[in-house]
C-alpha positions as semicolon CSV with decimal commas, in nm:
position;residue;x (nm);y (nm);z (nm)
1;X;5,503;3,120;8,019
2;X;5,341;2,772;8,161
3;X;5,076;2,661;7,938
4;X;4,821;2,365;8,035
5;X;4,709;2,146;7,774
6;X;4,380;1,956;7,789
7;X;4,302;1,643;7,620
8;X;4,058;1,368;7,638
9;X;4,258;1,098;7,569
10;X;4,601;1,002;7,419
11;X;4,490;0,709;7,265
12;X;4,687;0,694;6,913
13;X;4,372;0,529;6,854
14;X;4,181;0,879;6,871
15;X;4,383;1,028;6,568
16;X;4,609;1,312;6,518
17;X;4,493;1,572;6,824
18;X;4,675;1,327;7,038
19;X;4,975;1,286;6,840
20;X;4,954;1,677;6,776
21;X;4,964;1,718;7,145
22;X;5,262;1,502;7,232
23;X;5,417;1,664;6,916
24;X;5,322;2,006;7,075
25;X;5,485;1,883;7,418
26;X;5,846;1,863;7,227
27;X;5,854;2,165;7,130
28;X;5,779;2,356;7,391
29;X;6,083;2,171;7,557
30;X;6,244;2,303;7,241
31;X;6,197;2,677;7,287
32;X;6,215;2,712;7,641
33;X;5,867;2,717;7,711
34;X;5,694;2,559;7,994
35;X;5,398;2,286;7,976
36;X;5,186;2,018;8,138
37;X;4,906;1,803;8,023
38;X;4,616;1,673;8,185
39;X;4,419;1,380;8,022
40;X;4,150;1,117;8,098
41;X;4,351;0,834;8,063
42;X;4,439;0,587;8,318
43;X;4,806;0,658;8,477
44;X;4,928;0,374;8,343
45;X;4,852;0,309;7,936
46;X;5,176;0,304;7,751
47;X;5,099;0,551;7,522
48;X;5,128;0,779;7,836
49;X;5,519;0,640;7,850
50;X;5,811;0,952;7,656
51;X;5,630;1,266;7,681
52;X;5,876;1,496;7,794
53;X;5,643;1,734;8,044
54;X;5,441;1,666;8,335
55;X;5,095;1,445;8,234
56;X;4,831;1,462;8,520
57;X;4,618;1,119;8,389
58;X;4,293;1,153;8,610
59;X;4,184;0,808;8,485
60;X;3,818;0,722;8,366
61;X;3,575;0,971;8,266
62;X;3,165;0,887;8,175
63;X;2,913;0,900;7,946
64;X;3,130;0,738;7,634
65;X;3,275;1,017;7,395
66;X;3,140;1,304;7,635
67;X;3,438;1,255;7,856
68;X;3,187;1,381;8,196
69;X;3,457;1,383;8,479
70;X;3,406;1,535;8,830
71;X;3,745;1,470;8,916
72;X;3,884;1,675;8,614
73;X;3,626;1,994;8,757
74;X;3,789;1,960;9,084
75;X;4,161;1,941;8,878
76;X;4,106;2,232;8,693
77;X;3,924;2,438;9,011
78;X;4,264;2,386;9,210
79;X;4,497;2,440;8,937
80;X;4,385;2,676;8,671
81;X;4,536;2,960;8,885
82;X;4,886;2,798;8,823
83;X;4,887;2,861;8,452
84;X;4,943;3,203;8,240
85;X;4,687;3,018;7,959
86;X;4,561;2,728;7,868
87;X;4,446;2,495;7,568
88;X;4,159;2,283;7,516
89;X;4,199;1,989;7,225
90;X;3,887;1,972;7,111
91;X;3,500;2,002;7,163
92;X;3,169;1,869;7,187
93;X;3,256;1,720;7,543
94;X;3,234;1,783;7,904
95;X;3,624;1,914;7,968
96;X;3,569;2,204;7,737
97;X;3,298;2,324;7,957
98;X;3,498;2,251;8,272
99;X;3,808;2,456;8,147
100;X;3,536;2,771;8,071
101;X;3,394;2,773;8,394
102;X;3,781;2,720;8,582
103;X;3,993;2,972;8,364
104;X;3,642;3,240;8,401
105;X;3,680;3,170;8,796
106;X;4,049;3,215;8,849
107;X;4,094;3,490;8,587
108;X;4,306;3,276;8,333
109;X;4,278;3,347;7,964
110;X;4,198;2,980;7,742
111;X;4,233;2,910;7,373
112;X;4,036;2,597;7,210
113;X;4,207;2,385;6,933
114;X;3,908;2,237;6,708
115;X;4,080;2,007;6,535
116;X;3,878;2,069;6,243
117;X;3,571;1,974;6,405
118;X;3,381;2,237;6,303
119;X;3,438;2,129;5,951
120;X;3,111;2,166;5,744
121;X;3,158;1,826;5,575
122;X;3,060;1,668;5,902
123;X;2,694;1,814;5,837
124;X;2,644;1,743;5,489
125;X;2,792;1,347;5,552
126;X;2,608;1,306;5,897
127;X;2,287;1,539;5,897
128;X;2,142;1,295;6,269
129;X;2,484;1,412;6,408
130;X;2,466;1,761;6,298
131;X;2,055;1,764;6,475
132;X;2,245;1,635;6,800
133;X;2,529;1,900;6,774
134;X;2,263;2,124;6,746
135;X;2,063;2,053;7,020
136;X;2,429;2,120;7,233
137;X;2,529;2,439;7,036
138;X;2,414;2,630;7,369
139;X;2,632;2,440;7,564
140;X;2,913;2,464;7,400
141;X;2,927;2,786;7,162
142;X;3,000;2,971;7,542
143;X;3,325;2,774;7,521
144;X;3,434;2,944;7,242
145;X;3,273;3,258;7,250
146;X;3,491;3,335;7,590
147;X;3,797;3,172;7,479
148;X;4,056;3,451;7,429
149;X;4,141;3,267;7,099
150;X;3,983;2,958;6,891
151;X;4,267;2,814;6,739
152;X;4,294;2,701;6,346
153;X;4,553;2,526;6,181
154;X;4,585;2,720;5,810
155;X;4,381;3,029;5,632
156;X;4,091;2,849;5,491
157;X;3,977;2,690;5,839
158;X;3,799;3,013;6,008
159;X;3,553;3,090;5,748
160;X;3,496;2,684;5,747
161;X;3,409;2,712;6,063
162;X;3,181;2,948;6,058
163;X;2,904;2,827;5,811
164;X;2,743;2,566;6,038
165;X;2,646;2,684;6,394
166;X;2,467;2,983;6,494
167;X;2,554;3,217;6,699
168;X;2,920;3,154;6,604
169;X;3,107;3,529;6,745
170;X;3,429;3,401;6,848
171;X;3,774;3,553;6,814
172;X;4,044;3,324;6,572
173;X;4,418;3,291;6,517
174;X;4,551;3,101;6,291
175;X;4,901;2,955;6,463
176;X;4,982;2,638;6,241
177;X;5,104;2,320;6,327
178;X;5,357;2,071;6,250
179;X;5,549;1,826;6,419
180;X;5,935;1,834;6,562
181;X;6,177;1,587;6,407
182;X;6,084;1,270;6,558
183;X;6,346;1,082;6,724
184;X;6,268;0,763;6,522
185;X;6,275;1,032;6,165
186;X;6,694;1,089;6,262
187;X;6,727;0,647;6,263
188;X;6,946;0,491;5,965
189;X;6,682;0,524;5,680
190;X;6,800;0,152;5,566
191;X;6,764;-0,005;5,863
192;X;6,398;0,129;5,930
193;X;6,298;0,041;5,558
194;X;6,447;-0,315;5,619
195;X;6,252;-0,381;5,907
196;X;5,923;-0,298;5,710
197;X;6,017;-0,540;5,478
198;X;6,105;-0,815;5,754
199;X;5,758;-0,726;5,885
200;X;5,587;-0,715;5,560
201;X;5,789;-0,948;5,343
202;X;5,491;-0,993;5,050
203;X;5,579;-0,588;4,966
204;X;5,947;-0,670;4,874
205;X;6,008;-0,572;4,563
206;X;5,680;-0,381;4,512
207;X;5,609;-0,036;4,474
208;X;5,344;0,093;4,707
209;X;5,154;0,370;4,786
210;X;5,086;0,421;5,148
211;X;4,755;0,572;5,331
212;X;4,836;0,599;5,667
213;X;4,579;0,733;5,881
214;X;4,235;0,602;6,046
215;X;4,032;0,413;5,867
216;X;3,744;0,650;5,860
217;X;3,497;0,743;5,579
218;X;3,604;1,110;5,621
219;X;3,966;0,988;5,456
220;X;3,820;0,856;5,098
221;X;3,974;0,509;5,139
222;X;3,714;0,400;4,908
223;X;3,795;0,622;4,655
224;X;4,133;0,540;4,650
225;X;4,031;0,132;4,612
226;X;3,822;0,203;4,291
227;X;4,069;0,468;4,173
228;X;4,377;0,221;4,182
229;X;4,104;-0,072;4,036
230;X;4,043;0,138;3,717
231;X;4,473;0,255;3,653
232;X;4,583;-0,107;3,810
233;X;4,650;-0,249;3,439
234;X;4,880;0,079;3,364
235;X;5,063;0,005;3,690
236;X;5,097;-0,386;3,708
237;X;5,419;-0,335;3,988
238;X;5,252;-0,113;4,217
239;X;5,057;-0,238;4,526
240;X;4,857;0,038;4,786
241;X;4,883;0,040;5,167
242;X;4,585;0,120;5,387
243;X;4,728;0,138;5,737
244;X;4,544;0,268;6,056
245;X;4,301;0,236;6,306
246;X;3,984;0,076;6,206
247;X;3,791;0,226;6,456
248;X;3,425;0,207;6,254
249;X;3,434;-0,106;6,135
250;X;3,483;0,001;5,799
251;X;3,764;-0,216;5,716
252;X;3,592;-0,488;5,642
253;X;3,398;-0,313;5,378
254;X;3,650;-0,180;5,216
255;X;3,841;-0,548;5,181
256;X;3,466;-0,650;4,999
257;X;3,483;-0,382;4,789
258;X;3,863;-0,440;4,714
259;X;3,753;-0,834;4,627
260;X;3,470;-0,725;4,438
261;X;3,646;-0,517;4,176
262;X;3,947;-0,741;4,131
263;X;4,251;-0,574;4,330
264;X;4,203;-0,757;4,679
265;X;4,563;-0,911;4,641
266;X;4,715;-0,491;4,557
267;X;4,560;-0,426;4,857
268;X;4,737;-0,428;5,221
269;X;4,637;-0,394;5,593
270;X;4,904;-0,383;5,817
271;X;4,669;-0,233;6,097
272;X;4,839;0,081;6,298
273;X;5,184;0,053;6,263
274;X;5,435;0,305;6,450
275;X;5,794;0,336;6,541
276;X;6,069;0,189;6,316
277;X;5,782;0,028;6,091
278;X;5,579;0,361;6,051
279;X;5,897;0,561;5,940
280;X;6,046;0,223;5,725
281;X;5,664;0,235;5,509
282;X;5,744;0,620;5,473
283;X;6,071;0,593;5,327
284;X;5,994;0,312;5,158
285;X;5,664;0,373;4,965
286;X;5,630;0,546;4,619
287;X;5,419;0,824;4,748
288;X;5,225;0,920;5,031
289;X;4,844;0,957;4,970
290;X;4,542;1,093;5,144
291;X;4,245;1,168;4,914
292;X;4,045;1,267;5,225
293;X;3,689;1,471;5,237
294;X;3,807;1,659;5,506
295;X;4,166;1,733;5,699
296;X;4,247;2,033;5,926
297;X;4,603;1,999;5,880
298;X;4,716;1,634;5,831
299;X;4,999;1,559;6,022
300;X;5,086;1,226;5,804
301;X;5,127;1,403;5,525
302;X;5,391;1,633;5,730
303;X;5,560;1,338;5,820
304;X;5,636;1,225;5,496
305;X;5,791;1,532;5,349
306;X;5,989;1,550;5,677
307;X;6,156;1,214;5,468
308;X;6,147;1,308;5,193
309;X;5,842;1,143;5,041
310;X;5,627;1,343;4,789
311;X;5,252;1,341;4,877
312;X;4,950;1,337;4,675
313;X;4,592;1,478;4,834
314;X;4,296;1,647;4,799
315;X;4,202;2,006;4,795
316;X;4,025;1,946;5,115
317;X;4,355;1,878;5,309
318;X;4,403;2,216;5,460
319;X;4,781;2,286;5,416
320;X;4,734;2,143;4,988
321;X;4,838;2,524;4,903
322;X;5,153;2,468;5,051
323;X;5,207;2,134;4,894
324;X;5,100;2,264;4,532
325;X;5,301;2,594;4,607
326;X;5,639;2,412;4,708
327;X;5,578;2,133;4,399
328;X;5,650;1,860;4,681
329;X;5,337;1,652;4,546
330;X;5,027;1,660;4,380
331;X;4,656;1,794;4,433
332;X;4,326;1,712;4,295
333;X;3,931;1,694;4,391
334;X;3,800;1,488;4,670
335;X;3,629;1,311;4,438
336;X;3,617;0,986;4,203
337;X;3,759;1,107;3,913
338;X;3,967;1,399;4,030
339;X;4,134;1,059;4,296
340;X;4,143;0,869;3,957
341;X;4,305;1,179;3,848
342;X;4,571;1,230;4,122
343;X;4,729;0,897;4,038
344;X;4,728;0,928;3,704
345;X;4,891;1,222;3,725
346;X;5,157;1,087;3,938
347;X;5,231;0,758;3,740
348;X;5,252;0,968;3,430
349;X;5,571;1,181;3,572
350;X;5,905;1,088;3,471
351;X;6,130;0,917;3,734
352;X;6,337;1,217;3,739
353;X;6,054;1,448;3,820
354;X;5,939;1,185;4,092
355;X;6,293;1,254;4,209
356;X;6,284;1,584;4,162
357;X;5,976;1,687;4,375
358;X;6,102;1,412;4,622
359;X;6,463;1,614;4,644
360;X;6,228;1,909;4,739
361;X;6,029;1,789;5,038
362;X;6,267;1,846;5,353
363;X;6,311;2,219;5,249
364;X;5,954;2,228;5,204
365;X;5,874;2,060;5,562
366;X;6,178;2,295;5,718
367;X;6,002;2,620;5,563
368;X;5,638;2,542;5,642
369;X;5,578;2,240;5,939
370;X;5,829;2,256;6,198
371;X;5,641;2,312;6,547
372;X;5,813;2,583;6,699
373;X;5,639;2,853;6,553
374;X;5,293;2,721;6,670
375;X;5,417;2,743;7,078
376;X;5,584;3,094;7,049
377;X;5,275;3,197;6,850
378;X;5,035;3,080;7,129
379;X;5,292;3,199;7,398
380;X;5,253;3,492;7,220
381;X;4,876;3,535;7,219
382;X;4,884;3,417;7,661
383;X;5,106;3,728;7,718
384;X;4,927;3,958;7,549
385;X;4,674;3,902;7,804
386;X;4,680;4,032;8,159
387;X;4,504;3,823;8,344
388;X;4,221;3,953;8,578
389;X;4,314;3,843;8,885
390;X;3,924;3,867;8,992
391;X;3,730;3,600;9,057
392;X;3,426;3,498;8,810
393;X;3,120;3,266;8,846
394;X;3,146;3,134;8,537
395;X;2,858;3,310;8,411
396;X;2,967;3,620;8,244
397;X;3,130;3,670;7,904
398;X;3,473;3,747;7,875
399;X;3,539;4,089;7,727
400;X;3,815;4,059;7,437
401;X;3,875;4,429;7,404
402;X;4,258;4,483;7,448
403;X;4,327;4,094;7,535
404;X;4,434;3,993;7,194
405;X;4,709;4,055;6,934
406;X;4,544;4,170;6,617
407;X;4,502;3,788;6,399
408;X;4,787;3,907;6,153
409;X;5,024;3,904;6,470
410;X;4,923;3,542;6,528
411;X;5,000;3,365;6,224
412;X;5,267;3,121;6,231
């Protein structure tokens, strides 16, 4: 099979769909499988540098976070016919719509990754948003209504995504995700912890726990500030990391807030840290945490099991079944008290049950996350569909009758 992959952008900036991608792009290497990305990104950011497949970077698109690019319509009108499938990351912009109309025209089934962006918290938390996505919904429920599959990360997501938008008649598979063992995961452990604390010498000595992820209200950073305010006399050693992207400007409030209720000096920002100084703060912190509103998958909190790091989320991180199932961490509500909770919890466990539930994290990461499964799942799902071979306007439907494997066949 040779599967195209479309993304925006691979900005690390834009969160985990690019990070799942170039994650994605390993593994297919892994398994045999054949793969090329195109993107909107000029040919040469750095970020674009180690990703082991072809990347077609068409450079600047228009219209800000709608990504409108004639020169990716023209791509994907020459190309599509080259490919036995392929993948959209994301929606509510312009290549989504492109990829319909090419993959319709040259007979090519298409799957659409959401990225949890169909999530119903975004509704309740951003009701102006939801009115725009609304006044879209025509636009782009045909991009998933045709796709031969809309792709979901664990069990829960489907009927998620399905309680805001009408009409929403789409077919789903649920193919996981994961990452591959990072390069910089297989580095001496002591070295990469060491250069952490070279980097961030005021943590020496500390324990910490360690967000790491964009600084976005959708994560709860806020609950974790007033959750570690209220235990911080029961833990007087520990400190908490916040590092990521502050791409909202919410940083800043979050420092007032730590200031105003007394734990601004417990409090860290390294900013977005990756390499050696990502993996050091993983193998070096007390526990990973991610109290967050809403999470498709999470692939932070993957990467810290892969190291053996316990991690301790909400309910409304998609894979917490897993993580509660396994014992490799802990799980409460998205919420004040249940965040208040989830630490409590965790600072009231014995060392040798931290230990313990830390011993159990690779086996739980080897069992569940690695990436493999996703690719033959979605090679899986291209092959099961003949393609056409006639050429469409774009107008039409697709029919799905006898183009899928029955869901159950598609779970990772």
């Amino acid at each position: 099979m040779n599967t195209l992959h479309i993304i925006d952008t691979f900005a690390p900036t834009a969160g985990g769909p690019p990070e799942a991608v170039r994650q994605l792009a390993k593994a297919y290497r892994e398994v045999g499988a054949g793969i090329e990305i195109v993107c909107l990104d000029n040919p040469g950011e750095p970020f674009l540098k180690g990703i082991p497949c072809p990347v077609h970077a068409l450079g600047q698109s228009f219209l800000g976070r709608y990504s409108f690019s004639p020169r990716l319509w023209r791509w994907l009108r020459e190309n599509a016919g080259r490919f036995d499938g392929m993948v959209m990351h994301g929606i509510w912009s312009f290549p989504g719509v492109a990829l319909r109309f090419a993959a319709l025209r040259a007979g090519r089934p298409y799957g659409i990754f959401v990225h949890g962006q169909l999530d119903p918290w975004f509704y309740r938390k951003y009701p102006l948003k939801h009115l725009k996505k609304l006044l879209y919904w025509p636009v782009q429920y045909p991009v998933l209504r045709d796709a031969l599959a809309v792709f979901f990360t664990a069990e829960s997501e489907p009927n998620l995504a399905k309680t805001t938008f009408r009409p929403n008649k789409w077919k789903s598979a649920v193919v996981g995700l994961g990452i591959t063992d990072p390069e910089e995961s297989r580095r001496d452990p002591a070295l990469q912890i060491e250069a952490f604390y070279r980097r961030f010498p005021e943590l020496q000595g500390r324990r910490f726990l360690l967000f790491l992820a964009r600084i976005h209200a959708k994560k709860g950073c806020d609950l974790l500030i007033e959750a570690l305010a209220r235990i911080a006399p029961s833990v007087p050693d520990v400190d908490l990391v916040i590092a990521g992207p502050d791409q909202a400007g919410l940083q800043a409030k979050l420092q007032r807030l730590a200031k105003e209720i007394g734990i601004a000096g417990r409090v860290h920002w390294p900013g977005m840290i990756d390499g050696d100084l990502k993996w050091g703060a993983l193998r070096a912190c007390d526990a990973f945490v991610l109290p967050s509103h809403s999470e498709n998958f999470g692939i932070a909190v993957v990467e810290s099991l892969s190291v053996g790091r316990p991690v301790l989320i909400s309910n409304q991180v998609n894979i917490w079944r897993e993580i509660e199932c396994d014992c490799v961490g802990l799980v409460e509500d998205d919420t004040q008290e249940g965040t208040e909770r989830l630490l409590r919890r965790w600072f009231a466990l014995l060392p040798a049950e931290r230990d313990a539930m830390a011993a159990r994290t690779r086996a739980s990461f080897e069992r569940h996350f690695t990436l493999n499964r996703t690719v033959v799942a979605i090679d899986r799902l291209f092959s099961s569909a003949a393609p056409t071979g006639v050429e469409n306007d774009g107008a039409g439907q697709v029919s799905k009758d006898a183009t899928t494997l029955p869901n159950h066949e598609l779970r990772a």
